[in-house]
N, CA, C and O atoms as CSV, one atom per row, in Angstrom:
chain,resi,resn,atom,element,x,y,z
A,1,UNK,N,N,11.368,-36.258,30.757
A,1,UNK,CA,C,10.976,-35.617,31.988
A,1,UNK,C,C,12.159,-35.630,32.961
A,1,UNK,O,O,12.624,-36.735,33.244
A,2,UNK,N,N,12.788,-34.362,33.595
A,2,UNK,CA,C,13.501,-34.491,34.099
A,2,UNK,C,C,13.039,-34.518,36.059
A,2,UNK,O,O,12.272,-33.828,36.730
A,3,UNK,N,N,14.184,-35.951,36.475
A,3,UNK,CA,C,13.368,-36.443,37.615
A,3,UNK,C,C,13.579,-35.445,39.109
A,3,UNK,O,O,14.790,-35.242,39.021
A,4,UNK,N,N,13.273,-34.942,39.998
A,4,UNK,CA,C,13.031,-33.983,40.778
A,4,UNK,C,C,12.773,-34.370,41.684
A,4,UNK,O,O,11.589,-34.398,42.019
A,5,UNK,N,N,13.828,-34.873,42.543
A,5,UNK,CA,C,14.316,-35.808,43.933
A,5,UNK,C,C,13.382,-35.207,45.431
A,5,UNK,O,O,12.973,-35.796,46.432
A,6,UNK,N,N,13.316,-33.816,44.991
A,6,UNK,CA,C,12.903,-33.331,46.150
A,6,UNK,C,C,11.423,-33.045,46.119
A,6,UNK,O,O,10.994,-32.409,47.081
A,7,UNK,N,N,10.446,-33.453,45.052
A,7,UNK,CA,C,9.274,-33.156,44.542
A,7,UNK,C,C,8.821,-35.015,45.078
A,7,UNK,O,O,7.802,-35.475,45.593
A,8,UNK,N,N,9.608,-35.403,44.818
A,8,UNK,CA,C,9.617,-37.189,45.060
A,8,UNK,C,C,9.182,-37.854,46.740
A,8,UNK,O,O,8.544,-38.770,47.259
A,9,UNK,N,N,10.140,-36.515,47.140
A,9,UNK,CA,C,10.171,-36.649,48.856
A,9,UNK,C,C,9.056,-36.071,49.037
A,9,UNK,O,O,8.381,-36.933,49.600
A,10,UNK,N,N,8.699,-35.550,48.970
A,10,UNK,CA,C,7.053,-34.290,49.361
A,10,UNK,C,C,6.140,-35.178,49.452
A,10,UNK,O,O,5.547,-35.474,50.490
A,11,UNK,N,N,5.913,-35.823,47.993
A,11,UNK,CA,C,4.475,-36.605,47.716
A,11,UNK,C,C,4.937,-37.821,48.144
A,11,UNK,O,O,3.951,-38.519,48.382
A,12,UNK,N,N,6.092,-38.499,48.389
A,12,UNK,CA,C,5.707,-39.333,49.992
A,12,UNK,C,C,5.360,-38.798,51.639
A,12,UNK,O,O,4.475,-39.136,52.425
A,13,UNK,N,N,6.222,-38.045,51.722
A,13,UNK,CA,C,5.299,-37.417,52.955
A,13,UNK,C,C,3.931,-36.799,52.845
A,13,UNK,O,O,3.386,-36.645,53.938
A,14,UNK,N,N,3.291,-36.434,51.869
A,14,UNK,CA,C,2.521,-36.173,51.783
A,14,UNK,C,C,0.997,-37.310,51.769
A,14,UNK,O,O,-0.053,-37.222,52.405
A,15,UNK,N,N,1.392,-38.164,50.921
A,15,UNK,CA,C,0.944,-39.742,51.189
A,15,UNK,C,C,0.739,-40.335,52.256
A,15,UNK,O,O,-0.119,-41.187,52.487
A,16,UNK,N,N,1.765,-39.767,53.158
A,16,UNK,CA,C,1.786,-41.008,54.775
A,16,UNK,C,C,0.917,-39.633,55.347
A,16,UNK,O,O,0.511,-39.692,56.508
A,17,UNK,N,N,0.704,-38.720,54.749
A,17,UNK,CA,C,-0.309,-37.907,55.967
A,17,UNK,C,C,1.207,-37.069,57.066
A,17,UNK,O,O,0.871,-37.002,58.248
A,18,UNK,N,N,2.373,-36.613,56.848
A,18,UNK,CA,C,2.939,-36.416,56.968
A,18,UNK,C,C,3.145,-35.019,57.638
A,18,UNK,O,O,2.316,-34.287,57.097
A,19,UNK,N,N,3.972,-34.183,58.709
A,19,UNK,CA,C,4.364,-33.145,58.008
A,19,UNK,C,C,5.476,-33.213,58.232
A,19,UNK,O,O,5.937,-34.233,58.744
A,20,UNK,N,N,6.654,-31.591,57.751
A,20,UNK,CA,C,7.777,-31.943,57.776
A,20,UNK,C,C,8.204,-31.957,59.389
A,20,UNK,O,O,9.237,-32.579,59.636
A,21,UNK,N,N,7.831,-31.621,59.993
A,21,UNK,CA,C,8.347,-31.273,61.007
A,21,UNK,C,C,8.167,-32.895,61.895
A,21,UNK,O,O,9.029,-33.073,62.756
A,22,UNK,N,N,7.053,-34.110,61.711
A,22,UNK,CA,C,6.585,-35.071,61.783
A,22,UNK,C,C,7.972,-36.033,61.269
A,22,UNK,O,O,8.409,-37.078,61.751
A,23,UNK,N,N,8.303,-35.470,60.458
A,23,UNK,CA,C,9.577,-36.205,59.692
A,23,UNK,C,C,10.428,-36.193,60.265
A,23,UNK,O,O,10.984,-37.214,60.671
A,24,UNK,N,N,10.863,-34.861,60.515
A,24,UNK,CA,C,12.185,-34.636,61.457
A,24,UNK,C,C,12.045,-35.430,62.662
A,24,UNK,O,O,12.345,-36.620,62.766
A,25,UNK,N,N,11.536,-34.634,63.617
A,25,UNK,CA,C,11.472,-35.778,64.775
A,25,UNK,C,C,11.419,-37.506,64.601
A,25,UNK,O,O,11.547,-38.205,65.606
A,26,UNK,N,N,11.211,-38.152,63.184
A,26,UNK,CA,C,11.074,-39.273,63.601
A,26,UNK,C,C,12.138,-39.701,63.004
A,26,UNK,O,O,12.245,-40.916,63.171
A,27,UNK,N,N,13.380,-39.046,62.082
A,27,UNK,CA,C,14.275,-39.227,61.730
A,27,UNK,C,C,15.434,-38.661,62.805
A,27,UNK,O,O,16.535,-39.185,62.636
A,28,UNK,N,N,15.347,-37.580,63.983
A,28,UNK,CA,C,15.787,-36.975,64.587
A,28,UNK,C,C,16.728,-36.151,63.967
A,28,UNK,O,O,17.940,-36.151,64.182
A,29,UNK,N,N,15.791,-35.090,62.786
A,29,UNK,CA,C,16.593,-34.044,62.126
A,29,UNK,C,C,16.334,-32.952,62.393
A,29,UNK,O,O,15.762,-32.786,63.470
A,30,UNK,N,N,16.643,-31.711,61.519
A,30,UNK,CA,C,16.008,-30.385,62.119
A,30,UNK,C,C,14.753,-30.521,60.870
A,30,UNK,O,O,14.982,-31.097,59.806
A,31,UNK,N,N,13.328,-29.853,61.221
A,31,UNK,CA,C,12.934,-29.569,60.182
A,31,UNK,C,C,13.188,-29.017,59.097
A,31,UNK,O,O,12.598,-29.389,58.083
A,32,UNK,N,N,14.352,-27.755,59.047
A,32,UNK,CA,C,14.528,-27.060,58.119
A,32,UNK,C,C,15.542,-28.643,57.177
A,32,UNK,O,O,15.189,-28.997,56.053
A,33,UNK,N,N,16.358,-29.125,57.690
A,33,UNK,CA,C,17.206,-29.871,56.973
A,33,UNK,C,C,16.071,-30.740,56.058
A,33,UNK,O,O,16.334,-30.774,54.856
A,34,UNK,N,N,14.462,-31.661,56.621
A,34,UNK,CA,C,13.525,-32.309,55.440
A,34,UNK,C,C,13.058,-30.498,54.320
A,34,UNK,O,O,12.641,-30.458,53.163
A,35,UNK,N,N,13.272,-29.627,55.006
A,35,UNK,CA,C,12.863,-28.791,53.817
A,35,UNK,C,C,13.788,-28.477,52.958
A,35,UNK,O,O,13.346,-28.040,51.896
A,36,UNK,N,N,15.054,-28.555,53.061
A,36,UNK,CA,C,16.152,-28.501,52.354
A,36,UNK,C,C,16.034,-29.795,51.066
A,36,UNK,O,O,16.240,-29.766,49.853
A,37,UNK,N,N,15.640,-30.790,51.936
A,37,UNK,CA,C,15.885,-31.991,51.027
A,37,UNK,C,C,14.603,-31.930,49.880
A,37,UNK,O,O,14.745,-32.059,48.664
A,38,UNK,N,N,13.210,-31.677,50.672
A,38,UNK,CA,C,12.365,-31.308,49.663
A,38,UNK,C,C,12.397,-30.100,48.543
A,38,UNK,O,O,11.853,-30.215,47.444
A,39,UNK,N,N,13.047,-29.029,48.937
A,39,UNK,CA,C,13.573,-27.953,47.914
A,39,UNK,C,C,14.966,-28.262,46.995
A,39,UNK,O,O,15.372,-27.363,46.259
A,40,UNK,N,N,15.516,-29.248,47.041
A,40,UNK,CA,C,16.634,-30.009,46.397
A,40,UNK,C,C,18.008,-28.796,46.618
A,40,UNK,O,O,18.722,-28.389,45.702
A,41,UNK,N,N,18.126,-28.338,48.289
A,41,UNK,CA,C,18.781,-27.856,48.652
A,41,UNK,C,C,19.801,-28.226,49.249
A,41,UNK,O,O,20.934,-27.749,49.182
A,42,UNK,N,N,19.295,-29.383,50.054
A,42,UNK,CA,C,20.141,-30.303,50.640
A,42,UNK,C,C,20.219,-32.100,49.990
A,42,UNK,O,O,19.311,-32.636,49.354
A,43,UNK,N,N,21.218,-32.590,50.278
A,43,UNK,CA,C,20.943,-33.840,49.646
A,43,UNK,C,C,21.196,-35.059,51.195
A,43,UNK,O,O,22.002,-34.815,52.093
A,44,UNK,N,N,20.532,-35.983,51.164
A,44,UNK,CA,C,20.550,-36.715,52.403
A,44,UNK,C,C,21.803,-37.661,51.997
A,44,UNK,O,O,22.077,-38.141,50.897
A,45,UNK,N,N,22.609,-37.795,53.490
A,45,UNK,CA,C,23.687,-38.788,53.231
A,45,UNK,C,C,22.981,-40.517,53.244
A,45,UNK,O,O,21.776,-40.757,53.332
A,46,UNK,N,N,23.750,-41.244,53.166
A,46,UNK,CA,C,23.368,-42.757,52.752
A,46,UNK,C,C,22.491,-42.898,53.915
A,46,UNK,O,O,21.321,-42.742,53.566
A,47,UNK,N,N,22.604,-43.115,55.060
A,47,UNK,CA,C,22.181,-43.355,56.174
A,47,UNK,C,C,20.427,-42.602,56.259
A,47,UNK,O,O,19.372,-43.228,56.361
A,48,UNK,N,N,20.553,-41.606,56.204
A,48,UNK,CA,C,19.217,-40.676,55.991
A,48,UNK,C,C,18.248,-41.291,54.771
A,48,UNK,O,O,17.107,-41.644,55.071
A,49,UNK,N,N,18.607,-41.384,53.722
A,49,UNK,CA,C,18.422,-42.151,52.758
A,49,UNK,C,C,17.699,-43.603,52.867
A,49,UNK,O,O,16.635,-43.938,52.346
A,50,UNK,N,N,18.438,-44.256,53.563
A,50,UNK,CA,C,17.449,-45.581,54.417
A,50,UNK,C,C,16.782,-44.936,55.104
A,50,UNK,O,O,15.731,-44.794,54.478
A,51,UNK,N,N,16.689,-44.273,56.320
A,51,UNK,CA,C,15.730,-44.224,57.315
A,51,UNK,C,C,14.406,-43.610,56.334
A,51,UNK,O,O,13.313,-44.161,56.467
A,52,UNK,N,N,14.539,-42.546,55.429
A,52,UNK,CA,C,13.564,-42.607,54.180
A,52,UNK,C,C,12.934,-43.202,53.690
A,52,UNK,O,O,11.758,-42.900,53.485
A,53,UNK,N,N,13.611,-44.541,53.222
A,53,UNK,CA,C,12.868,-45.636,52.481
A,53,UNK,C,C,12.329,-46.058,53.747
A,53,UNK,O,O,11.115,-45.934,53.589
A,54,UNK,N,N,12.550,-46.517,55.001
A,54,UNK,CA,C,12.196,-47.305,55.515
A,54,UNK,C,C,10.533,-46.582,56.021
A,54,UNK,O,O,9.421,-47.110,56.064
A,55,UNK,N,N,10.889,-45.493,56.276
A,55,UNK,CA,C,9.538,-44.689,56.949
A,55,UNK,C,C,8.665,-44.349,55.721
A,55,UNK,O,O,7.455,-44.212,55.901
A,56,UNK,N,N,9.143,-44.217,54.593
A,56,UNK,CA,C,7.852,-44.307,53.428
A,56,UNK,C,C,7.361,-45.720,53.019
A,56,UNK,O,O,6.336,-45.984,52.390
A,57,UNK,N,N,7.889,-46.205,53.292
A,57,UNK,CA,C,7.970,-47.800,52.783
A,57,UNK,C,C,8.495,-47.962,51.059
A,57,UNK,O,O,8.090,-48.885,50.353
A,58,UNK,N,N,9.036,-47.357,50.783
A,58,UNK,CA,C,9.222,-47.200,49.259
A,58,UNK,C,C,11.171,-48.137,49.213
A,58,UNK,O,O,11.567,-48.358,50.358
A,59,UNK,N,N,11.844,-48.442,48.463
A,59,UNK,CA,C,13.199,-48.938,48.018
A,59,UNK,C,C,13.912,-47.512,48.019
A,59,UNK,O,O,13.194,-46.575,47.670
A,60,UNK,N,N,15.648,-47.133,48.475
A,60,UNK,CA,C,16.323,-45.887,47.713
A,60,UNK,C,C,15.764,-45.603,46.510
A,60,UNK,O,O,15.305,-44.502,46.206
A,61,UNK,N,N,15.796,-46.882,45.591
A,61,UNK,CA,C,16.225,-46.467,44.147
A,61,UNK,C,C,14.849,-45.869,44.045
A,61,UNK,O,O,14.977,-44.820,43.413
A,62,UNK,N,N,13.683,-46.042,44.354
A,62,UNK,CA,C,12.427,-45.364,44.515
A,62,UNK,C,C,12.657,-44.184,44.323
A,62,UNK,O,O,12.594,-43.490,43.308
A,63,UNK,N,N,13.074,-43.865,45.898
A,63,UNK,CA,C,13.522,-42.176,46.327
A,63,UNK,C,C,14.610,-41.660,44.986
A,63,UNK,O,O,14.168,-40.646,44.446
A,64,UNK,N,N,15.635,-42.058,44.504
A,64,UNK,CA,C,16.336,-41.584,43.855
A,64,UNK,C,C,15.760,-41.611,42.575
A,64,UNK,O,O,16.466,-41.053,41.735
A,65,UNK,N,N,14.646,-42.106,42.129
A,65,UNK,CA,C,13.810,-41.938,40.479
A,65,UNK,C,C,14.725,-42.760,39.410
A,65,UNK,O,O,14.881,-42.399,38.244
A,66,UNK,N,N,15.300,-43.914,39.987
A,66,UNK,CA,C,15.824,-44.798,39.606
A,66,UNK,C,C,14.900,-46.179,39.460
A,66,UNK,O,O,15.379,-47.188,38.944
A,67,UNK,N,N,13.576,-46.134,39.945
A,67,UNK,CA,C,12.524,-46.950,39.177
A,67,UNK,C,C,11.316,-46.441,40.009
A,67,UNK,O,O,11.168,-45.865,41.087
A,68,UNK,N,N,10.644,-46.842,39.172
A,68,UNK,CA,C,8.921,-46.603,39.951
A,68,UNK,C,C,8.207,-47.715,40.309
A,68,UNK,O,O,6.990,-47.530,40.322
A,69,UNK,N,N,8.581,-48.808,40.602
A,69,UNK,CA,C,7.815,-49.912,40.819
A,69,UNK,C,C,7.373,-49.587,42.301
A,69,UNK,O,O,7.850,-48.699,43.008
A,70,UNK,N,N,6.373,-50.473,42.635
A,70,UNK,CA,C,5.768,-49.742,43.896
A,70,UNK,C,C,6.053,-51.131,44.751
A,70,UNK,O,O,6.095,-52.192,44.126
A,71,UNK,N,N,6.203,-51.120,45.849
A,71,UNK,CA,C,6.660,-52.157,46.627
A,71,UNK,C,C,5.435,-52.386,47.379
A,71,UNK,O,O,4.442,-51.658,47.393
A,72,UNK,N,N,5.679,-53.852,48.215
A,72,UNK,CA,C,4.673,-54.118,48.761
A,72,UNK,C,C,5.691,-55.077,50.018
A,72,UNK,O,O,6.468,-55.983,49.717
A,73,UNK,N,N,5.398,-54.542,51.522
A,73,UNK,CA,C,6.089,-54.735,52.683
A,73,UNK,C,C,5.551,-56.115,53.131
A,73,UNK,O,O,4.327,-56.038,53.235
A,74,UNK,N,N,6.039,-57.414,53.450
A,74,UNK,CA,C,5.684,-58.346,53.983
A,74,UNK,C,C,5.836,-58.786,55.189
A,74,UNK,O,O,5.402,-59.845,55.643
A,75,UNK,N,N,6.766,-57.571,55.997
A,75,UNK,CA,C,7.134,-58.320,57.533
A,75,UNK,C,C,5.861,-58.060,58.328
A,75,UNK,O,O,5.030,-57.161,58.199
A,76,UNK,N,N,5.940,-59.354,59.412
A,76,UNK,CA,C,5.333,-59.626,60.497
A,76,UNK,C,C,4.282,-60.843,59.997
A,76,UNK,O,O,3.544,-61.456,60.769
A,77,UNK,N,N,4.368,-61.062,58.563
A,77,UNK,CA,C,3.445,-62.573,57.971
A,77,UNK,C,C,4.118,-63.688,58.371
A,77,UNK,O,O,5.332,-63.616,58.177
A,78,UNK,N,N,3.754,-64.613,58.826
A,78,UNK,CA,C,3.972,-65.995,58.632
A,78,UNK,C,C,3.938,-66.511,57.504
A,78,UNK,O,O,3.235,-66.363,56.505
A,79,UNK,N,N,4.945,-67.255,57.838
A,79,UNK,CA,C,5.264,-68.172,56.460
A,79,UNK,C,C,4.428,-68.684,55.497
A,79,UNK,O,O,4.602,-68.730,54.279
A,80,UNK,N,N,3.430,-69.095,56.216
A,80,UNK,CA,C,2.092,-69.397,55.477
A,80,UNK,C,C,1.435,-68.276,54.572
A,80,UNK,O,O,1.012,-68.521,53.442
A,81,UNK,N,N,1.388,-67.126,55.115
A,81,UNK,CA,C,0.746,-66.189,54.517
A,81,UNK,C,C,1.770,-66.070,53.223
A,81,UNK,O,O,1.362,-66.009,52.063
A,82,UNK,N,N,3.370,-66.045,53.661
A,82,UNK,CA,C,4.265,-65.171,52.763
A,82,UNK,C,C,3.823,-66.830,50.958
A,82,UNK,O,O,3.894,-66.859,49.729
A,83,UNK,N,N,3.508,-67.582,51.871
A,83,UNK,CA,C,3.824,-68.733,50.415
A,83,UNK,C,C,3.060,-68.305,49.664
A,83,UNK,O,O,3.275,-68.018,48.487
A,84,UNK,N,N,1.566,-68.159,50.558
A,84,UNK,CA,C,0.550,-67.837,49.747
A,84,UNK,C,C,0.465,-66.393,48.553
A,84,UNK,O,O,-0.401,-66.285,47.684
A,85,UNK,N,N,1.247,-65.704,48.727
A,85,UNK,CA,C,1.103,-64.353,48.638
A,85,UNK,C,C,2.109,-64.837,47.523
A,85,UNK,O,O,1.750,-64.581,46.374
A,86,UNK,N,N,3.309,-65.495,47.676
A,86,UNK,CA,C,3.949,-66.169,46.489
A,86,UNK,C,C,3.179,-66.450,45.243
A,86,UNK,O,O,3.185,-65.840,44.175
A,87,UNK,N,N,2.722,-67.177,45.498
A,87,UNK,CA,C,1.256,-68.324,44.875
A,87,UNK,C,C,0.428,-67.040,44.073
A,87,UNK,O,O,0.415,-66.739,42.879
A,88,UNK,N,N,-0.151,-66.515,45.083
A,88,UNK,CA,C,-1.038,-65.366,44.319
A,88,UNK,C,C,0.018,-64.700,42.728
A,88,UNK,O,O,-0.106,-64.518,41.517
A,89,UNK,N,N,0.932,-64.571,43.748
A,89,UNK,CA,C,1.742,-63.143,42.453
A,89,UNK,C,C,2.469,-64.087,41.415
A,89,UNK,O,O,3.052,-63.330,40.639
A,90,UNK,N,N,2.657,-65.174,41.115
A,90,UNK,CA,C,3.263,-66.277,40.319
A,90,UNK,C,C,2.286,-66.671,39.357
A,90,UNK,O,O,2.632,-66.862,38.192
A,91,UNK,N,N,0.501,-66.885,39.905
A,91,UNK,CA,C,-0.921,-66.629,38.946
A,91,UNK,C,C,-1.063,-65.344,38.408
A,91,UNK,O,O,-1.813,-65.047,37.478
A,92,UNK,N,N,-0.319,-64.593,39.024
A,92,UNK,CA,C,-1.011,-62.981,38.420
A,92,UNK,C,C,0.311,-62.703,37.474
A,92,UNK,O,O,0.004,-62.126,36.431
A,93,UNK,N,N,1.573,-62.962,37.602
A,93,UNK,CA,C,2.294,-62.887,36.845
A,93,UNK,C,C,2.550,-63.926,35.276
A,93,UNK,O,O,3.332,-63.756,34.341
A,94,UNK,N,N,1.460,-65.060,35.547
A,94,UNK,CA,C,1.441,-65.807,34.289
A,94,UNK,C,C,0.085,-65.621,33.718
A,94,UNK,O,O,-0.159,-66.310,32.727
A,95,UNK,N,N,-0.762,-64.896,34.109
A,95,UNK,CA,C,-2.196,-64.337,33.640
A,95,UNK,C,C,-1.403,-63.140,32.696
A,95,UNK,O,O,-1.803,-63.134,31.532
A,96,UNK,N,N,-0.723,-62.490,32.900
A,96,UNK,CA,C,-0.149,-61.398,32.873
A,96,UNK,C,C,0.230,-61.464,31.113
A,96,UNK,O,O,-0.313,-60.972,30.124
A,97,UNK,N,N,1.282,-62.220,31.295
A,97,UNK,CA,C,1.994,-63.302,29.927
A,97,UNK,C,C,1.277,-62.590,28.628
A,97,UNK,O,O,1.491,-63.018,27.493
């Protein structure tokens, strides 16, 4: 299957309830430039690229179809929560086995 960078970007904005124009402004781009990137017309420089991951919540290598693992965001937990959440995924990863 060949991977399709700009089909990748869509169905995350599309996910967050998105539109493009929603994008732009919160990246402070033009809209046409997120439609460029979704038509694999334009390609985003490094910088654009983070502000991407960061507003989908997804990793680059995500965006770039360099893995599909799905992430899961932990800021604003306390420490307590983050151990626990350790704990959980360390049982679920040896259930797993």
């Amino acid at each position: 299957m060949v991977f399709d960078f700009g089909c990748r970007l869509r169905e995350l904005r599309l996910n967050k309830k998105l539109t493009q124009t929603q994008v732009a402004r919160r990246l402070n781009l033009s809209k046409t430039t997120i439609s460029g990137y979704e038509n694999n017309i334009k390609t985003p420089s490094l910088d654009v690229l983070t502000q991407l991951s960061i507003l989908y919540g997804v990793s680059s290598d995500y965006i770039l179809g360099l893995e599909n693992r799905d992430m899961l965001l932990i800021d604003g937990l306390t420490d307590k929560q983050r151990e626990i959440l350790d704990l959980l995924l360390d049982e679920f990863r040896t259930q797993n086995k």
